[in-house]
N, C-alpha and C positions, 0 to 999 in steps of 0.2 A: 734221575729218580722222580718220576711223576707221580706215583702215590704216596700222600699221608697218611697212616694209621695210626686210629685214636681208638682208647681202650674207654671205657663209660659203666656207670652200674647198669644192669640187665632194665630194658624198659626205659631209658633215656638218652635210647641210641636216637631219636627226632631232635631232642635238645641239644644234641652233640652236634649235627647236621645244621640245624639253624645256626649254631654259633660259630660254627669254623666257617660258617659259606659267607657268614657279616665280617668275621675277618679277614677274610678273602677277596672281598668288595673294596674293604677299605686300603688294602693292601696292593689292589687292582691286579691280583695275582688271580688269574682264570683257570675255571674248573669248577667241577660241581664234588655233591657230598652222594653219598649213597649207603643205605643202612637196613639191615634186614629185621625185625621185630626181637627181640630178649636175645640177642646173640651178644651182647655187651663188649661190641666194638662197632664202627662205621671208617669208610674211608672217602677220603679229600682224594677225586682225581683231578692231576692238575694237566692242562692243556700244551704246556712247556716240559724240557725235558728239567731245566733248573726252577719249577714253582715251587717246587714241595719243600727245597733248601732255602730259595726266596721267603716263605710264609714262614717257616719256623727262626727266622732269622730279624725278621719282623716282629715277630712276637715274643714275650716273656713266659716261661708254663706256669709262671705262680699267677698272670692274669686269667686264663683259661679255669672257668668255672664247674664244665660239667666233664670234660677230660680229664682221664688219670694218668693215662700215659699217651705218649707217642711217638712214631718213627717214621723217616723219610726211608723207602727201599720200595720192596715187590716181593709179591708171594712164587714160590716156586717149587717142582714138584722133586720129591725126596725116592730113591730108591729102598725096598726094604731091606736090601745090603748095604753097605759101606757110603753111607749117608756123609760122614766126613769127606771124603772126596770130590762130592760132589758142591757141598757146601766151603771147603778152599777154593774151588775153581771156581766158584760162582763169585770169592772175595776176592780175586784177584787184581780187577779196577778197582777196589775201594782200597782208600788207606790205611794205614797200622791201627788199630783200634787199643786204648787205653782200658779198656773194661768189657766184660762178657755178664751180657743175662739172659736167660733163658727166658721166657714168660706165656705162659697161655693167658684165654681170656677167662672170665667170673663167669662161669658156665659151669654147670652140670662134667658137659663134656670136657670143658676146661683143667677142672680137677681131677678127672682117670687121667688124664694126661702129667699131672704134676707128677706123678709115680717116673714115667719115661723121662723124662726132663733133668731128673736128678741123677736116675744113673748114666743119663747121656752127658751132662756137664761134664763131669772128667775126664772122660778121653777125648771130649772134645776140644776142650780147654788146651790139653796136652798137646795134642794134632795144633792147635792155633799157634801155639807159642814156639813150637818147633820149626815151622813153618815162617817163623818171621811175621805175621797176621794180628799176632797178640803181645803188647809189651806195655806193664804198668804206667800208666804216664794217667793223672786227673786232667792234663788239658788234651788230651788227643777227643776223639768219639768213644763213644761206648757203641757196642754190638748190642744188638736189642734181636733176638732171636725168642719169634713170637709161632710160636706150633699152633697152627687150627686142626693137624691128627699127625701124626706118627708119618705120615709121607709129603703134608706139605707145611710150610713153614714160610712166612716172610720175613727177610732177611732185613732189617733196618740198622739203621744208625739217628743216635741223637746227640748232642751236646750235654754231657755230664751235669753241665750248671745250668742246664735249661731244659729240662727233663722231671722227669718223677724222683725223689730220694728214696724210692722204693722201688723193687720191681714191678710191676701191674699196677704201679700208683695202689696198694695194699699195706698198711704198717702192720709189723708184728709186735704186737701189743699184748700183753699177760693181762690179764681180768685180776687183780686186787681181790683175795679173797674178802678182804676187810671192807670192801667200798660196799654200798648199799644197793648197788642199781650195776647193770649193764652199760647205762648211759654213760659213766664218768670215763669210758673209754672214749666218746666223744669230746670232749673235753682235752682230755690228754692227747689223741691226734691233732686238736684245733692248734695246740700248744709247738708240736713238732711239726707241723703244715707254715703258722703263720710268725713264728719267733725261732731265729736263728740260735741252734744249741749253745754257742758259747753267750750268746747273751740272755739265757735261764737266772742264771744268777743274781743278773743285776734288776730284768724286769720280773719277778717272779720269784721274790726273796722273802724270809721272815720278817722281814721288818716292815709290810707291806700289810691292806687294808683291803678285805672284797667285799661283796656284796653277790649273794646268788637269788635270783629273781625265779621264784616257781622252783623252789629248793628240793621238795618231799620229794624222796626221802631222802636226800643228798646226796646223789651220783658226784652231780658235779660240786659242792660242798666239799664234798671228800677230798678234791685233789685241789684245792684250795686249800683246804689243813692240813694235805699233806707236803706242801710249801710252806709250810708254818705262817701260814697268814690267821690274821683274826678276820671273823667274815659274820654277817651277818642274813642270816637264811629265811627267806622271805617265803612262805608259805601257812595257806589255812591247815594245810596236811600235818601230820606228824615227820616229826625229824628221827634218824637211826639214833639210839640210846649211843651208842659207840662212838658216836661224833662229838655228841654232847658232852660227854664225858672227858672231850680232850679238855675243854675249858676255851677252846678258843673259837667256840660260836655260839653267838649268839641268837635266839630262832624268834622273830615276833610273825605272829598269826594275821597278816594284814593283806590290803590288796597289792600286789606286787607294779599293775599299772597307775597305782597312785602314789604310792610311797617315796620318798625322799631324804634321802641322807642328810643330816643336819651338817655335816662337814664332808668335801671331796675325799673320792677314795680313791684306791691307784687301779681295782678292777670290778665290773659290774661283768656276771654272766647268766643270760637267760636262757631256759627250755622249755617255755611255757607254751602249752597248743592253743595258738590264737592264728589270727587273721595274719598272714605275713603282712598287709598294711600298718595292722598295728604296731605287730614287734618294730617293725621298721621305724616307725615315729617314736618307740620309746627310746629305741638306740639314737635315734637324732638329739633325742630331746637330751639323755644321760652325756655325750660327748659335747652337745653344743652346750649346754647350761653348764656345763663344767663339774657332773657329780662325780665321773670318774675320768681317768686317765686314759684306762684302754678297758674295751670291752668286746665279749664274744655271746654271740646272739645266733640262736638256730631260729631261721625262716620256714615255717609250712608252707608248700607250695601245694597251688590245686593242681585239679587233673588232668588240665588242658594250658596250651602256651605257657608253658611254666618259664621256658629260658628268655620269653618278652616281659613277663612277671616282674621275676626275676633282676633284668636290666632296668624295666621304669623304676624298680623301688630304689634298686642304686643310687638313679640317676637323681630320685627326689630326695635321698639323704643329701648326697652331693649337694644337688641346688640349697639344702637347708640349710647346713653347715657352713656354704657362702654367703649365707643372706645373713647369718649371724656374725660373717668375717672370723668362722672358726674354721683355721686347716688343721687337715685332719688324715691319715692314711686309712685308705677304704679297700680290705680284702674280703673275697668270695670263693667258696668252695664247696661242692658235693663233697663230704667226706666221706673217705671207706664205709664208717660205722653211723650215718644219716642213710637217712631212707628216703620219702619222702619231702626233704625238706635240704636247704644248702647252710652253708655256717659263713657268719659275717665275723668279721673283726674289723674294728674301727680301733686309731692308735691318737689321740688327740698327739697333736706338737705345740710346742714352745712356739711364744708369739718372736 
């Protein structure tokens, strides 16, 4: 399997291309990238027939910043009849596959196509498991069956635990009628992206202390209260009356880049449209001086070299955090519900 596909928000199919081609350098796995303008995917062709298992084997997907998913396989053409037949014969070299997803890309066209997709899983599913192709197991592959139209399809495979926990790298997230904003969906992805669900409880408890920097009107406030945290919401804006009212925030009208907690907290999180250099030095500044424990910070990215952007500001938390002899876990991601901009989390540790 010499091709990688990688799934991306529409318009950061280049940032996707620079970053698998830097991992590919490093990995000294040969092959180039290739990506066509808002089709929100791009593909790794690799020069070997074993690169593309090489590279993803190499890699972690929770390091992979502007990918949402991906798969080692090839595209291949679909007959408008009995498409299962043709697609068992195509998996007859690959091995029993533990899990089945169907997936288009974040497209227009992507979405008329989620109609066909659902009522093709069934009997396709059926057809797999009968066949011996398909049999529950979390440690085998998954099938990643990605439709670019109703006749062709690339048939990949990826490793379950190193992979997207979503189809399309996409969560299905309900919007809170009670929350004040859109945004606080960002938040609660950042939450299922970079903290392991059974450890919710323990990093993300009632008994815990935030801090939301650029609060108005509390998107993400909101899903801080709704962990029962007491939090304190940093904006000159107005705060939603309905937060307020829980008793467990506190809102001062202050500058959110000057402001300092008089005692550590267990979480700081910012949204505030600034310079990504800045956000980045506050996020340094909150983990290295010890305001908080862990914090989640969305970066604006500009319009050009965002995925080099991007990696310098990383790279100067990192160096800051060392000069201060603070370790620290440093995660990045495009999420689903960001736009313009990627989501950091920083996890201070125990000396």
């Amino acid at each position: 399997m010499k091709t990688l596909l990688l799934h991306c928000r529409p318009g950061f199919e280049n940032e996707v291309c620079s970053e698998i081609s830097e991992h590919a350098a490093r990995l000294d796995v040969p092959g180039y990238a290739k990506a066509k303008p808002n089709t929100a995917c791009a593909e790794f062709i690799c020069s070997d027939e074993s690169g593309a298992e090489r590279l993803m084997a190499g890699l972690r997907f929770s390091q992979l910043i502007f990918i949402r998913q991906w798969a080692r396989g090839r595209f291949i053409e679909l007959p408008e009849k009995d498409r299962i037949s043709v697609l068992l014969e195509d998996l007859l070299p690959l091995p029993v596959f533990g899990s089945l997803w169907l997936e288009v890309f974040d497209t227009n066209d992507g979405k008329e196509l989620s109609g066909f997709c659902k009522k093709f899983e069934g009997p396709l599913r059926k057809a797999l498991m009968a066949a011996g192709r398909l049999a529950e197991n979390a440690r085998a592959p998954r099938l990643l069956l990605t439709f670019k139209s109703g006749r062709e399809v690339f048939v990949g495979m990826a490793e379950a635990n190193n992979s997207a926990i979503w189809p399309m790298g996409i969560p299905r997230l309900k919007f809170p009628r009670e929350a004040p904003s859109r945004s606080t969906l960002k938040l609660e992805e950042a939450w299922h992206t970079f903290i392991p669900r059974e450890q919710w409880d323990e990093r993300l408890s009632d008994e815990m202390t935030g801090v939301d920097l650029g609060a108005s009107p509390g998107g993400w406030t909101y899903q801080l209260v709704r962990r029962g945290m007491l939090v304190t919401a940093i904006d000159n804006g107005p705060m939603a009356e309905s937060l307020m009212d829980t008793g467990l925030v506190k809102h001062l009208m202050v500058d959110g880049f000057t402001w300092k907690p008089k005692q550590p907290v267990d979480w700081m999180v910012c949204d505030i449209v600034e310079k990504p250099a800045r956000s980045a030095a506050l996020l340094e500044t909150w983990i290295g001086e010890g305001h908080c424990r862990e914090a989640v910070v969305n970066l604006k990215l500009p319009m050009k070299q965002r995925y080099a952007e991007v990696q310098r500001l990383l790279e100067r938390i990192a160096e800051g955090l060392a000069a201060r002899k603070v370790k620290a876990t440093i995660a990045c991601k495009q999420l689903y519900h960001d736009r313009e901009e990627v989501t950091c989390h920083l996890r201070r540790l125990s000396k």
